[in-house]
C-alpha positions as CSV (number, residue, x, y, z in Angstrom):
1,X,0.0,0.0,0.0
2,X,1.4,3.2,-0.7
3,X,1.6,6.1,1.6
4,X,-0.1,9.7,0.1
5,X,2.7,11.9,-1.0
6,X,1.6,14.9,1.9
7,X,1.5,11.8,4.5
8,X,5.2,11.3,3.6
9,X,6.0,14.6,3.1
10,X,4.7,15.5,7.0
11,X,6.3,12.4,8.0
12,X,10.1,13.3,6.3
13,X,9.8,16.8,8.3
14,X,9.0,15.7,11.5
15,X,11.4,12.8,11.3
16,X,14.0,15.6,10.2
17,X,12.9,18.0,12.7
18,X,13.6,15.3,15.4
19,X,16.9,14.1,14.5
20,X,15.8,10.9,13.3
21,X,16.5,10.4,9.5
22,X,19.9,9.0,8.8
23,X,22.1,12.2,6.2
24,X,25.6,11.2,4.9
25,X,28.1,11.8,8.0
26,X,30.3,14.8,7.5
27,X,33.7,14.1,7.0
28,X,35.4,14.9,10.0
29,X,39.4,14.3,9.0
30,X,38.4,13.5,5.7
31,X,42.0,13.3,4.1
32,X,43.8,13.1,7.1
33,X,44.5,9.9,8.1
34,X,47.5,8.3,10.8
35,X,51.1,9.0,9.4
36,X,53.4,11.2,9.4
37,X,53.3,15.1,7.8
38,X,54.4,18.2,7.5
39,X,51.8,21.0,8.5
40,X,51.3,24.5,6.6
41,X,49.2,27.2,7.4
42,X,47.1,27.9,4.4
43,X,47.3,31.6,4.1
44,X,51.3,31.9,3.4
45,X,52.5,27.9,3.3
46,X,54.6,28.1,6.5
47,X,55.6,25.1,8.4
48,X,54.4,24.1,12.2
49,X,58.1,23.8,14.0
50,X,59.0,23.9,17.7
51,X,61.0,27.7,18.3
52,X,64.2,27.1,17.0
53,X,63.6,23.4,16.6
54,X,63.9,22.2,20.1
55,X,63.8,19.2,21.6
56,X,62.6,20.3,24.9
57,X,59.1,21.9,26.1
58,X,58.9,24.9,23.9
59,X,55.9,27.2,21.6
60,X,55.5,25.8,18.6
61,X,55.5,28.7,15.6
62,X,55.5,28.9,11.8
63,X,58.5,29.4,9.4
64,X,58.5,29.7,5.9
65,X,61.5,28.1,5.1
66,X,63.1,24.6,5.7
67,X,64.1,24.0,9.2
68,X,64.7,21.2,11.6
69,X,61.7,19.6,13.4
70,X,58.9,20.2,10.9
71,X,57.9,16.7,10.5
72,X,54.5,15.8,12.6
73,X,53.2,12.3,13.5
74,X,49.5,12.5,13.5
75,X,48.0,9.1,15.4
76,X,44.5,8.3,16.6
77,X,43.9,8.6,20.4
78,X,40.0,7.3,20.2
79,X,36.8,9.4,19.4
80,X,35.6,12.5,21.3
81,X,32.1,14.7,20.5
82,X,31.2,11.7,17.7
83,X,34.2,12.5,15.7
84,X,38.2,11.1,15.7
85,X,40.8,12.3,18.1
86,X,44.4,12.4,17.0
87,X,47.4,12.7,19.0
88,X,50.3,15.5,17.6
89,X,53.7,14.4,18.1
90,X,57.0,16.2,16.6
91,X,59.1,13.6,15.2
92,X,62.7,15.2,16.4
93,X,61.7,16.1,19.8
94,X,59.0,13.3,20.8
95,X,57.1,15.6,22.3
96,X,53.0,16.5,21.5
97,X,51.3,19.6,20.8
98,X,49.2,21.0,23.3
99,X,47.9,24.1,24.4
100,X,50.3,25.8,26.7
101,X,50.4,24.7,30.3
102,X,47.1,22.7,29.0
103,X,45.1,25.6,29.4
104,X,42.3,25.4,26.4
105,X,41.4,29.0,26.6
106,X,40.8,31.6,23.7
107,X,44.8,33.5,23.1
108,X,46.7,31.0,24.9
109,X,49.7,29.6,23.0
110,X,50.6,26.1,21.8
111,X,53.6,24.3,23.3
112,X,55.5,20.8,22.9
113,X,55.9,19.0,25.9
114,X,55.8,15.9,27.2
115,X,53.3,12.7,25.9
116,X,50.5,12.1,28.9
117,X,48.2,10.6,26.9
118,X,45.9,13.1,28.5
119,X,42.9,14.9,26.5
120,X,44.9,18.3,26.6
121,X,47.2,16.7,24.1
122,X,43.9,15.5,21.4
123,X,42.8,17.5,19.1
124,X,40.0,17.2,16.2
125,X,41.1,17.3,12.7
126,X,37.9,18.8,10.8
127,X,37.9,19.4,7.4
128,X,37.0,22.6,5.9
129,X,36.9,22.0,1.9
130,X,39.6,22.1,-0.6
131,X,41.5,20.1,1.0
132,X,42.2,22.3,4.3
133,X,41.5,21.6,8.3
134,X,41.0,22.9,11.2
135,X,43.0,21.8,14.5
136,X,40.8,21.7,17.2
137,X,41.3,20.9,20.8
138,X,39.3,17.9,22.1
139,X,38.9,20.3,25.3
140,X,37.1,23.3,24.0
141,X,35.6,22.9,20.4
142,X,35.0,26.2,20.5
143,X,38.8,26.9,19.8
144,X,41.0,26.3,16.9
145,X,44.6,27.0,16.2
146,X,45.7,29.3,14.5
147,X,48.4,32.1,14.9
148,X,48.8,35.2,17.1
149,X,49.9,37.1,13.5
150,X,48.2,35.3,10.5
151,X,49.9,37.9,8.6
152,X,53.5,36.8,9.8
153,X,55.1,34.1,8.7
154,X,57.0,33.2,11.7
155,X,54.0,33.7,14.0
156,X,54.2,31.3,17.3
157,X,50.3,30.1,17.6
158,X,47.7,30.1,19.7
159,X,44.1,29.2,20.5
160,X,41.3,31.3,19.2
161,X,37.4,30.8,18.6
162,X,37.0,29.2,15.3
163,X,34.9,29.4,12.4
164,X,34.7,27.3,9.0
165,X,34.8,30.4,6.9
166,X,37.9,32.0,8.3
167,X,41.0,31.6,6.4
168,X,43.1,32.2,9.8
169,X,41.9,28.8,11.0
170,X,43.3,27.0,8.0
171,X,46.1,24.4,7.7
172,X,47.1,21.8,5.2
173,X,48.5,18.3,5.8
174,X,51.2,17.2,3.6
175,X,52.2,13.9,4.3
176,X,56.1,13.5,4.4
C-alpha cells in the first residue's frame, strides 16, 4: 500500500525535525588519516616547528623556510564529541602539541611537551573544503589553532574561537 505523498512529506519533516532520519556523515578528517606530515598554514604555506627546533618543552610557531623539526606524526587517540581524536607528536623532539600549560582557553599559546596521553594533548582534525583543516582541541571545540599574527610568517600560535569560513583557522596536511 502506498503512503499519500503529503502523508510522507509531514512524516520526512517531523522525522527531520527530530533528529531521526539518517544524512551522509560529514567528514570529519576527511583526508587526514595516521602518518606522518608536514603541516602548513594555508594563508602563506609556513611550516608548524618547535621555536628554533627544540627538543625540549617549547611554543610551537610557523616558518617559511626549511628548518629542523617540521615533521609531525598524527595518530589516533579514540573518538571525542562523535568524531576522531588524533594525537600531535614532533618527530625530532618526541614531544606533542598542546595548548600551553594545558590551558584550552581563547589567546593562549601552543607548546610541545611531554606525551600524557591526557585529553589536553587530542585534538580534532575537521575538514573545511579544498583540501584544508581545522586543529581543534578535544577540550574546548569552540577553539581552533591558529596564529597570534596570521599575517606573519614566523607567528608562534595560539588558540582562538573558530569558524569554518575563516581563512586564519586553516592548515594543510602534507604527508612526508
Amino acid at each position: 500500500m502506498a503512503i499519500p505523498r503529503k502523508v510522507a512529506s509531514v512524516a520526512t519533516a517531523c522525522a527531520t525535525a527530530v533528529g531521526l532520519l539518517l544524512a551522509s556523515p560529514a567528514p570529519a578528517s576527511a583526508n587526514v588519516s595516521p602518518g606522518d606530515y608536514r603541516i602548513a598554514f594555508e594563508k602563506n604555506g609556513a611550516e608548524m616547528v618547535p621555536y628554533a627546533g627544540a627538543t625540549v618543552r617549547t611554543d610551537i610557531r610557523v616558518w617559511p623556510a626549511d628548518h629542523v623539526g617540521m615533521q609531525w606524526d598524527v595518530t589516533y587517540s579514540g573518538h571525542s564529541s562523535g568524531m576522531a581524536s588524533y594525537e600531535i607528536r614532533n618527530l625530532r623532539s618526541g614531544l606533542c602539541m598542546q595548548p600551553k600549560d594545558g590551558n584550552t582557553t581563547a589567546n593562549q599559546r601552543v607548546e610541545q611537551t611531554t606525551c600524557s596521553n591526557r585529553n589536553e594533548q587530542r585534538w580534532h582534525v575537521s575538514d573545511v573544503g579544498n583540501g584544508a583543516h581545522q586543529i581543534i582541541p578535544v577540550k574546548n571545540t569552540h577553539l581552533g589553532v591558529t596564529l597570534e599574527n596570521p599575517s606573519w610568517n614566523g607567528s608562534f600560535l595560539k588558540l582562538g574561537y573558530h569558524s569554518s569560513a575563516n581563512p586564519d583557522f586553516r592548515w594543510r596536511f602534507n604527508r612526508v
